[in-house]
C-alpha positions, 0 to 999 in steps of 0.5 A, spaced: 822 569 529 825 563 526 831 567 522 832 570 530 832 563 534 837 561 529 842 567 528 842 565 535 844 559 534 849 560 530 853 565 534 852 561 540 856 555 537 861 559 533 862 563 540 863 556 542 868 554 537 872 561 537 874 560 545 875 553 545 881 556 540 884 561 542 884 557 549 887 551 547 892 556 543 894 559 550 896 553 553 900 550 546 904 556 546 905 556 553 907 549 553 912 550 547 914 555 550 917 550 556 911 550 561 907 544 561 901 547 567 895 547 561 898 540 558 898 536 564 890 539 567 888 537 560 887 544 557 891 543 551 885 540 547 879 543 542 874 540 546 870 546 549 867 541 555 875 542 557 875 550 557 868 551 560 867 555 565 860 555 568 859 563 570 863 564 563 857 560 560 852 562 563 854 569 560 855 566 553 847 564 553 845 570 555 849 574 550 846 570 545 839 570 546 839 577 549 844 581 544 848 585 549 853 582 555 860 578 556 862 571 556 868 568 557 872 560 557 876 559 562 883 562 564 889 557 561 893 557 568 900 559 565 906 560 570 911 565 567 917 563 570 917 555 566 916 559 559 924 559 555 924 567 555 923 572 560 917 571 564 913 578 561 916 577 554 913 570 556 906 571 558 906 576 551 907 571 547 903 567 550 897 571 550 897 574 543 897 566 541 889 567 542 887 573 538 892 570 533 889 564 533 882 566 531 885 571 526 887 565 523 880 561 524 877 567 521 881 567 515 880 559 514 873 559 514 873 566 510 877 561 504 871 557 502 866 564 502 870 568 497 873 562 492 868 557 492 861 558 489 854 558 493 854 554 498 848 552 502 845 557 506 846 554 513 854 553 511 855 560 509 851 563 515 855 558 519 862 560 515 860 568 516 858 567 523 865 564 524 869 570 521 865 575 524 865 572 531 873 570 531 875 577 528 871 581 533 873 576 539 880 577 537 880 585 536 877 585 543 881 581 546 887 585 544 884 591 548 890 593 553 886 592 561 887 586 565 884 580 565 884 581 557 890 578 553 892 585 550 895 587 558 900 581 558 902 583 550 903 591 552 907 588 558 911 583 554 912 589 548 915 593 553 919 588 557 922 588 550 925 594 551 931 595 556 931 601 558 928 605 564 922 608 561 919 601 558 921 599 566 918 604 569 911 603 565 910 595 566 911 598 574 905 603 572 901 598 569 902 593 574 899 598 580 893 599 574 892 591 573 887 591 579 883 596 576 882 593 570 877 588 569 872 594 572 874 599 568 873 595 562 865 593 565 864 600 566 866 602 559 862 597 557 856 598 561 856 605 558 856 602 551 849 598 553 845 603 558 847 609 554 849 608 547 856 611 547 860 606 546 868 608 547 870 601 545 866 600 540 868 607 536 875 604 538 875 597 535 871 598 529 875 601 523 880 595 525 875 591 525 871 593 518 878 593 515 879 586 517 872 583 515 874 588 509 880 584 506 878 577 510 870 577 505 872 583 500 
């Protein structure tokens, strides 16, 4: 019962540290990219108060302490026609700021696990707690469904693309958007209540591999 309450623990607070990242870097690129909307609401900071939003919490406890759900910071306000570069190329940029960031915690803290000797047991679980956390957030993170980053990163790739085609699907996707957040809920409610689990039949090779490199 002690080991349980304590890997819940720990999740919670690398889950913690993980969104306080990838938002702080939504509104760091977004502010290098010319639009100073995060900065000046104070979202250009690690601090997780800063970043919290109640419902998300809410959803972040209950995950940790019932293995199965969805939490989430909240939204870094963005206004697409102060960034430097196209609007959709813009928000693209934007968006995978967050998963790259955590990619880049995840690697950070997989550093002292691979080259350092043992470590102290709480370290070494919080470090692997971080790498497993932040990898995983940022593969989800990336699945292309509004409100998720990897909407506005498919937008932006094709925006990329001047041609009727790619045009013509941002159109489509656009009308998509509405319908995103729940058709993203019902693929993971199926995943909860059934035991079939699209997403995670989709996001696991990448994630494994990741680990993989990342913790060898």
């Amino acid at each position: 019962m002690a080991n349980q309450l304590s890997s819940m623990v720990l999740f919670l607070v690398a889950l913690v540290i993980s969104i306080s990242v990838h938002e702080c870097a939504h509104a760091w690129s977004a502010y290098e990219l010319g639009d100073p909307t995060a900065r000046r609401l104070g979202r250009l900071t690690l601090n997780p108060i800063a970043h919290l939003d109640p419902l998300g919490a809410l959803m972040i406890l209950f995950m940790a302490f019932s293995g199965w759900g969805i939490g989430w910071g909240k939204p870094v306000p963005v206004n697409p026609y102060n960034l430097r570069t196209d609007p959709r190329v813009g928000m693209g940029l934007t968006s995978v700021a967050g998963p790259f960031s955590n990619l880049a915690l995840a690697a950070l803290c997989a550093i002292p696990l691979r080259l350092v000797g043992p470590l102290p047991g709480l370290v070494s679980a919080l470090l692997w707690t971080l790498v497993f956390t932040n990898v995983s957030l940022a593969i989800f993170n990336l699945i292309p469904l509004p409100p998720l980053d990897g909407f506005n990163v498919l937008q932006g790739l094709l925006a990329t693309f001047r041609t009727r085609w790619a045009y013509e699907w941002g159109l489509r996707l656009d009308r998509l958007a509405p319908y995103g957040p729940a058709l993203l809920i019902g693929l993971l409610s199926l995943g909860w209540f059934t035991g079939l689990n699209p997403i995670g039949l989709i996001l696991g090779p990448p994630t494994r591999a990741i680990l993989r490199v990342l913790l060898g």
